[in-house]
Structure formats: C-alpha cells, structure tokens
C-alpha positions as CSV (number, residue, x, y, z in Angstrom):
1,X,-10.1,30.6,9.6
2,X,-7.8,28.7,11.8
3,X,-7.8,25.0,11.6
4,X,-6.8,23.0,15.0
5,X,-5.4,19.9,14.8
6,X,-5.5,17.4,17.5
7,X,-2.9,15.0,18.7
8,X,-3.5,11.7,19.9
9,X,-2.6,10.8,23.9
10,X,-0.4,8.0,22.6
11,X,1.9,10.7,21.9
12,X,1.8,11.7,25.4
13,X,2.4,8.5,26.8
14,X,5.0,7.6,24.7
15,X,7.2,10.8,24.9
16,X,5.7,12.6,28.7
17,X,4.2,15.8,29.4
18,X,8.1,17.5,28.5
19,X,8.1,15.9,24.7
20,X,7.2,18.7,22.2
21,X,3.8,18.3,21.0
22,X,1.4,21.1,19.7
23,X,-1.9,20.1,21.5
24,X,-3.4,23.2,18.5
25,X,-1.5,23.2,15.0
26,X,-2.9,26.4,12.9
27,X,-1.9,26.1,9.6
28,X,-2.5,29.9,9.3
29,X,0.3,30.2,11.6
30,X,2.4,28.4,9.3
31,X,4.6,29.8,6.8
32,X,4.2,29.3,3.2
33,X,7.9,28.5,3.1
34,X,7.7,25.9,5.4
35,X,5.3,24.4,4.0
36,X,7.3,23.9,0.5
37,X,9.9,22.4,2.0
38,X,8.6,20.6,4.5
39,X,5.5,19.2,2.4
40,X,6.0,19.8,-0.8
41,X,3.2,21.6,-1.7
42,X,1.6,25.4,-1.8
43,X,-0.9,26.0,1.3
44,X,-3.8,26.0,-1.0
45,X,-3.9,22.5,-2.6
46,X,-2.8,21.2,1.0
47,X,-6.2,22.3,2.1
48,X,-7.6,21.4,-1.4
49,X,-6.4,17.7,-0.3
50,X,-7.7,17.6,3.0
51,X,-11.1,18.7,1.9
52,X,-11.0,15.4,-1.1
53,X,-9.7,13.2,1.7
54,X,-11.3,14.2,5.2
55,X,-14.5,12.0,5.0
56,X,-12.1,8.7,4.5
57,X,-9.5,10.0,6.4
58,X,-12.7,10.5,9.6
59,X,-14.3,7.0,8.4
60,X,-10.6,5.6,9.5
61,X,-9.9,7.1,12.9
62,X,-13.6,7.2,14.4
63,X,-12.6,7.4,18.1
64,X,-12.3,10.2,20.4
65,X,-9.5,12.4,20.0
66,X,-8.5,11.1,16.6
67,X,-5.4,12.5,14.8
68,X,-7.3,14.9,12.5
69,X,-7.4,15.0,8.5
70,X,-4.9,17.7,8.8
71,X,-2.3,16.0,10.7
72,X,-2.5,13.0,8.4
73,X,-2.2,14.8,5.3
74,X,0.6,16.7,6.6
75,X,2.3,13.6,7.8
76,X,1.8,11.5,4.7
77,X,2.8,14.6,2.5
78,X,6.1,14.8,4.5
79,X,7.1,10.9,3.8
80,X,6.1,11.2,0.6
81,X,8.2,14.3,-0.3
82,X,11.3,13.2,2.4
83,X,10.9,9.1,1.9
84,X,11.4,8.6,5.6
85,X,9.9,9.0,9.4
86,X,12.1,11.7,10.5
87,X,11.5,12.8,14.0
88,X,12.1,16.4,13.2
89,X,9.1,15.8,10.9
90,X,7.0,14.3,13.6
91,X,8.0,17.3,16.2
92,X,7.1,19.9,13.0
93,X,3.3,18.3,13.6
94,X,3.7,17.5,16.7
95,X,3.1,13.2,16.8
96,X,5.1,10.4,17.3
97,X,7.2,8.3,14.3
98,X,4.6,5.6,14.9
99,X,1.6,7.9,14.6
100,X,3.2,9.4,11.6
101,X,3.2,5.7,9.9
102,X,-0.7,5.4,10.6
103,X,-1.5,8.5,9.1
104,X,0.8,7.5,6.2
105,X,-1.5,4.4,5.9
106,X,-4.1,6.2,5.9
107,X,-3.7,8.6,3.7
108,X,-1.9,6.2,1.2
109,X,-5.2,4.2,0.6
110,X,-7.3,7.0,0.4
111,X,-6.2,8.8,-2.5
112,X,-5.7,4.5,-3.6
113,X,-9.2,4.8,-3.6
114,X,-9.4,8.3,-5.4
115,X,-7.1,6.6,-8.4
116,X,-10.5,6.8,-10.8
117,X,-11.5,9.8,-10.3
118,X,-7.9,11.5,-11.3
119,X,-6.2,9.0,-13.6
120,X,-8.8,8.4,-16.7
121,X,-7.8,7.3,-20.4
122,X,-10.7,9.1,-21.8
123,X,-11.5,8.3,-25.3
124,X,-14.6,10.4,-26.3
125,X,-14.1,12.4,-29.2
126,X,-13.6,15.8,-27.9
127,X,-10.7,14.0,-25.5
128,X,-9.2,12.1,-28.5
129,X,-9.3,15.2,-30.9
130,X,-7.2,17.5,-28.1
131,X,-4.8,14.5,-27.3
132,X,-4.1,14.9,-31.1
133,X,-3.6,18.5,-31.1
134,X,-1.5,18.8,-27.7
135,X,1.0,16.2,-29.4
136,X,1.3,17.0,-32.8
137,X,1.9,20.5,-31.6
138,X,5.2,18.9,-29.8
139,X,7.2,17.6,-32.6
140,X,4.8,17.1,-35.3
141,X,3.6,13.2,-34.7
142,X,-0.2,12.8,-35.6
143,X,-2.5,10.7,-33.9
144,X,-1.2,10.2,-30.7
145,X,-3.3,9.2,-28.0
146,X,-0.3,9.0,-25.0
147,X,2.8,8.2,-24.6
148,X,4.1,4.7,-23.0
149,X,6.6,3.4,-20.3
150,X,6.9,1.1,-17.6
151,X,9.5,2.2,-14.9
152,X,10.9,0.6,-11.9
153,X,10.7,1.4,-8.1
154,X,13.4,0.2,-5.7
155,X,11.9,-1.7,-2.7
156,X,13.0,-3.9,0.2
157,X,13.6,-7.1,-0.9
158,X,10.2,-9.6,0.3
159,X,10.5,-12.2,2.9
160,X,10.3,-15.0,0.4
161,X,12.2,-16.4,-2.0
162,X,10.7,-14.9,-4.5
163,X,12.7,-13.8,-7.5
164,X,9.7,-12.6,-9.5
165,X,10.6,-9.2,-8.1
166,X,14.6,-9.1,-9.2
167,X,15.0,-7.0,-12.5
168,X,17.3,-7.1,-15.0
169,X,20.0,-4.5,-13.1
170,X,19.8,-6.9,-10.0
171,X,17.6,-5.5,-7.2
172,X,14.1,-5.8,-6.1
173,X,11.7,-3.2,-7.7
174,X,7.7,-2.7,-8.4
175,X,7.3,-2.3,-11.6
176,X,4.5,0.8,-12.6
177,X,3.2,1.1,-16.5
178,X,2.8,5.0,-17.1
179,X,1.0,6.5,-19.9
180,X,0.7,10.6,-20.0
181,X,-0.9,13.4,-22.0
182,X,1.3,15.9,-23.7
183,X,1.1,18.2,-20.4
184,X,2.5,15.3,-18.2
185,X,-0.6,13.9,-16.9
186,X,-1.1,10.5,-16.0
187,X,-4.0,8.6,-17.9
188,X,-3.3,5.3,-16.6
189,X,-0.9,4.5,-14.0
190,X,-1.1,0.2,-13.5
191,X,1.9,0.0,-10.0
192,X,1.3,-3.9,-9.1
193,X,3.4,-5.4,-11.0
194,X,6.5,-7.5,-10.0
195,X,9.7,-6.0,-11.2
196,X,10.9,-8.9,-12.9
197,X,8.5,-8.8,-15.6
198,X,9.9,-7.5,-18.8
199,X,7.6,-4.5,-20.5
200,X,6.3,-6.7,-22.7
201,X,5.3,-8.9,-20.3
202,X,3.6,-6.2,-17.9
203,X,2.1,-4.6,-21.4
204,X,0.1,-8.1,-22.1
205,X,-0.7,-8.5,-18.7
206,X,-2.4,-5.0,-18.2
207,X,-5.7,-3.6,-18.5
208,X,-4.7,-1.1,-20.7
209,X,-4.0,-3.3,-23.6
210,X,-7.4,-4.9,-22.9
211,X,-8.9,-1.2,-23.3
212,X,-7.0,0.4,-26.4
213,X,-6.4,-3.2,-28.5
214,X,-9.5,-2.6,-30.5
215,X,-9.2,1.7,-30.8
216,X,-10.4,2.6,-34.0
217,X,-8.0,5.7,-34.3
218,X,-5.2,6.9,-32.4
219,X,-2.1,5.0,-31.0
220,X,0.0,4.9,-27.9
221,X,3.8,5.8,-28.4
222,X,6.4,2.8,-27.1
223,X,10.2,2.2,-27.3
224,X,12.1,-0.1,-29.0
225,X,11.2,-3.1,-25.9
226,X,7.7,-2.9,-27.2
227,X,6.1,-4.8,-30.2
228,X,4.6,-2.4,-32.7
229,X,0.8,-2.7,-33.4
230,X,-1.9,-0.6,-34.5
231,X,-2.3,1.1,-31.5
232,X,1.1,1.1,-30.1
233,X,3.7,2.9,-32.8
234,X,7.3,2.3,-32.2
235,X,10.6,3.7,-33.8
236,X,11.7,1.9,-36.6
237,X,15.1,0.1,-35.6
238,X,17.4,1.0,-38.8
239,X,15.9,3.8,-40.9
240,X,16.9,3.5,-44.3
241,X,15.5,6.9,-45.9
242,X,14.8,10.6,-44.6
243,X,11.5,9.9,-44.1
244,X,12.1,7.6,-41.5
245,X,15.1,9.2,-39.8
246,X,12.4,12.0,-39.4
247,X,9.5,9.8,-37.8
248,X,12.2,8.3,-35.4
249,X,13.1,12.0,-34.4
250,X,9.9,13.0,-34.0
251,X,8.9,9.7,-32.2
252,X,11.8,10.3,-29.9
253,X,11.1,13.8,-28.9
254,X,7.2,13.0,-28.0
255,X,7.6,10.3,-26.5
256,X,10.5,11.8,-24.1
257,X,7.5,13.4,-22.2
258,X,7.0,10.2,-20.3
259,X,10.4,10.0,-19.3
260,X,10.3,13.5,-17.9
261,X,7.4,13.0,-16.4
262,X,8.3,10.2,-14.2
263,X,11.3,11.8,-13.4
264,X,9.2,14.5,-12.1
265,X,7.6,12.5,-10.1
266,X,10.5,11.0,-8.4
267,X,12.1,14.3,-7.4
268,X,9.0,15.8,-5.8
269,X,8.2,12.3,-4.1
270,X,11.8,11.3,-3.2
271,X,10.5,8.1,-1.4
272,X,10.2,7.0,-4.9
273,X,13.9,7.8,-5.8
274,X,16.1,5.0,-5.6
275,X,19.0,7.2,-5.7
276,X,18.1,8.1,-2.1
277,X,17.4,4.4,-1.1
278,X,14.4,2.7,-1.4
279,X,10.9,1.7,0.4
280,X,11.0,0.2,3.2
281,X,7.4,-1.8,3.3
282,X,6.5,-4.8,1.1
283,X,5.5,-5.2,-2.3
284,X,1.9,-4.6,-2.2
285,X,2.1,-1.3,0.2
286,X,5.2,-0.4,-2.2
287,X,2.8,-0.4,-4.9
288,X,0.3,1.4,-3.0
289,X,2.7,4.3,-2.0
290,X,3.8,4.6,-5.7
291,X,-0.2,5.2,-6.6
292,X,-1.1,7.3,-4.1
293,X,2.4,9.8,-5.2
294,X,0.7,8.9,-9.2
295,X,-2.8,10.8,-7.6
296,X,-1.3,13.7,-5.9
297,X,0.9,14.6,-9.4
298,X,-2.2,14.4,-11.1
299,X,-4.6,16.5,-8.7
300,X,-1.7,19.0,-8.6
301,X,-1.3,19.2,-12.1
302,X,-4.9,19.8,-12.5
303,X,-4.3,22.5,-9.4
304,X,-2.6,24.3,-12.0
305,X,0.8,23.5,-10.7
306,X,3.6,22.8,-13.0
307,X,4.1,19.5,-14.2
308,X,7.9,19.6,-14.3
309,X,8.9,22.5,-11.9
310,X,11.0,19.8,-10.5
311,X,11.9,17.8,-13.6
312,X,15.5,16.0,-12.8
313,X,17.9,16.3,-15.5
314,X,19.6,12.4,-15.5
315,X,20.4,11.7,-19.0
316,X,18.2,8.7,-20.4
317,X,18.7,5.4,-20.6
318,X,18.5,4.2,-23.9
319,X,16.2,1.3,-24.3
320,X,17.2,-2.2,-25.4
321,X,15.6,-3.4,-28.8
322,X,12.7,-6.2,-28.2
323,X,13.7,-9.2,-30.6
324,X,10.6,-10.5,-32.0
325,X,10.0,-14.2,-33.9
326,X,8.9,-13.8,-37.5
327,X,5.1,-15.2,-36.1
328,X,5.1,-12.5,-33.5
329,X,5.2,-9.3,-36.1
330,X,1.7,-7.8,-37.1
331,X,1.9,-7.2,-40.7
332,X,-1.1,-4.7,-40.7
333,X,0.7,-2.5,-38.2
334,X,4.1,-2.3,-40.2
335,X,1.6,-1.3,-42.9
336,X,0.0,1.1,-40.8
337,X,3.2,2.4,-39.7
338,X,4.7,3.1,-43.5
339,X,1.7,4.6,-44.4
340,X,2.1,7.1,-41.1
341,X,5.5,7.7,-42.7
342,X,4.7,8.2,-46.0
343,X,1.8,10.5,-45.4
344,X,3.4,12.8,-43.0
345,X,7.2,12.6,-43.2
346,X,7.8,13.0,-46.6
C-alpha cells in the first residue's frame, strides 16, 4: 500500500511554486538502497517506527495539513544518521531545513518518551539466569548482570559560564552512563549528565546504583575509574598470580562489549561522533538527541538487526586507575572478588 506524505505550505511560501517539493512521497516508490544510505535503516523497521511513533507524532502537529508521521521519521532518521540539516536531505522529502528541525523535535521526544519501554534492567530470575549464560559464554566470567561505562558526547559549548560541562580532554560534552547485555543491548542508558563529572561521580549520582546496590546475586562489570563493590566487579590493578592475570583477561574481554557497543552507536548515528563535529543544540536537547539514538539501537536490535554491523574499529582508550582513600575500600567486596577468583580461575 502506498503511503502519502503531506508537506506543509510553509514550504511553499518559503521556497515558491518552482522549489522542489513532493506534494505525495510513496515510500513504495523508494528504493531500498536509498533508504540505507539516506536513513539508515531497512524499509521495514522504518515503517515499524512510524507505526510506535504516529499517535505522538499526530498528538504534536494537530492542524490541517500537518507534516505527516512519515516525513518526521524520515527527517529525524536522516539527522540522526548524517548529524546535520542538509538541504539535499530536506529536497530527498521534500520540506524545508526549518521544517526538518521540527520534525527532528518531534521525533526526538517521542521515542524520549518510549525510553521505558525499550531500555529495562530486568532482574526477574529467568532475565538474570540468561544474563549469566550470554556472558559466561563470552570469555568465561560468571555472574554478570551487564557491563558498565560512561562515555562522552561532544556538544556546543552553553551560553553560560558554566564549566560543569568541560571534561578532562578540554571540551564541552554530555556525559551518558551505558550498561548492555552480552548481545549489545542497552539496559539502562542515564544521558543528563554534565561532562565534567568524573564516572564516579555520575555512578553515585545515578539511579542505577540506587537500583542494583542491594542485588542479592550478580554484578555489573566496571574499569579501573570505578570503585569495586559487591555488585560492580573491577580488574584487579597489579595481579600477582595466574589466577588473577586470568580474571583480568577475562574481565577485559567481557567487558569490551560496552565499548563496542557505543562505538556502534556512534557510527550508525554520526550526530553523536565527535570526530565529525559535534551537536549543535544545548545541553538538555543534547542529551535528549543522545536518548532518543540509545531507543532506536535498541528497537533495531530487537528488529533483529545486527548490533555491530557498523562497529568502528578505533583502538580503545585505556582507562585511568580510580585512587581510592583507605576509608573508601569495601572490604566485603575485595572478599567477594578473591573468592570469584579462587573459585573459577584457578
């Protein structure tokens, strides 16, 4: 069935009756191809997207003559994958740049609001049990539950004066703590936070130490600029024996999935890659964009699309060690943590 999509009179106005618009757009006209690399993304989950989206994407454009569901999803799907208003991208759908930046809006906070239903740290016991299996299955580390990170996205720098969102390499930057499955799939995704927080910092902060800091069984994966405790396990910073040689290889290797799945991320949502310059909007809507590109990984993933089809292959940074005060250690999880090594690295 062919889908029309409307295009608001603005666009006349601003361009005249000799601009290139496309009063009908047919997707079924379109070509697969040009679809990937226009949008990113196989005709079939576009539609899949539209369908998740259209009643807030209608609820936001109730006037006559509305850019339709399809447009905007297009439109937002082709600054996410691009990371800019091109006007070839606006004559590819027929609207104007500004029109494209509303439906980029748009979009943006309604797969915001779609963040619980796709990105869920479930911890029933049929959940918990696979999360073991999936990783242990990688390189051999029991008990894992996800693996941790908090990466940095390059934004404008605000208005103000404020410095809280200068990292440690010297720009501005939101920072986003990621944890993932062993398949890549986001199970919490917190983007708010400014970029001059250290890990740490962001870690105490979150909800998702609130939720995990009395878990029974099971433990999050962190490098070395995290504190170890029961639920968070982190390499051990001089191993002295084989045993723990083998638990930092093995932590190393699961862990890595985070990395590479971030760096998935980035290359299929290049407004997220700082190599090719860096968003253009303030640090809430920053934050926003960065959510809405952690939804559409997930919904594709669970689309059956791969994970890290587009996986860059950077080499990775190797984290600095956190220095912790002799008050701040917790002696049960260094317990915990030798016993882990003991049991099933020896």
């Amino acid at each position: 069935m062919a889908i029309p999509i409307a295009i608001l009179d603005c666009d006349l106005l601003l361009h005249g009756r000799g601009h290139k618009t496309l009063d009908r757009f047919d997707l079924d006209s379109v070509p697969d191809t040009l679809l990937l690399t226009q949008f990113g993304f196989p005709r079939e989950f576009i539609l899949y997207l539209v369908e998740i989206l259209r009643e807030a994407l209608c609820r936001r454009t109730q006037r006559s003559r509305a850019i339709s569901p399809e447009v905007q999803v297009l439109a937002a799907l082709g600054f996410y994958t691009s990371g800019s208003f091109q006007t070839s991208m606006g004559d590819t759908i027929g609207i104007s740049q500004a029109s494209m930046s509303r439906c980029v809006s748009n979009v943006t906070r309604a797969l915001v609001e779609k963040a619980p239903t796709f990105i869920t740290l479930n911890r029933d016991p049929s959940s918990t049990e696979q999360s073991f299996q999936e990783f242990q299955r990688v390189a051999g580390f029991p008990g894992v539950l996800g693996v941790l990170d908090c990466v940095q996205v390059t934004i404008k720098a605000p208005n103000s004066e404020d410095s809280s969102y200068v990292n440690k390499k010297g720009f501005h930057s939101v920072g986003c703590q990621l944890v993932c499955d062993a398949r890549g799939l986001l199970l919490s995704a917190e983007t708010q936070w400014p970029g001059g927080l250290r890990d740490t910092e962001v870690l105490e902060r979150s909800a998702l130490q609130k939720h995990l800091q009395d878990a029974e069984e099971g433990w999050l994966l962190g490098d070395r600029r995290y504190p170890l405790r029961k639920w968070l396990m982190t390499p051990m910073d001089c191993p002295e024996t084989p045993e723990e040689l083998q638990y930092n290889l093995a932590h190393t290797a699961t862990h890595e999935i985070v990395d590479r799945t971030f760096r998935a991320i980035q290359t299929r949502f290049r407004c997220l890659d700082g190599t090719k310059g860096y968003l253009q909007y303030s640090p809430e809507r920053s934050s926003s964009i960065l959510l809405a590109c952690c939804v559409l990984h997930n919904a594709s993933l669970q689309s059956g699309l791969d994970a890290w089809t587009l996986e860059r292959t950077d080499p990775l940074e190797q984290p600095e060690t956190l220095e912790q005060r002799p008050e701040d250690r917790d002696s049960r999880a260094e317990e915990l943590r030798k016993d882990l090594i003991l049991k099933h690295f020896s």
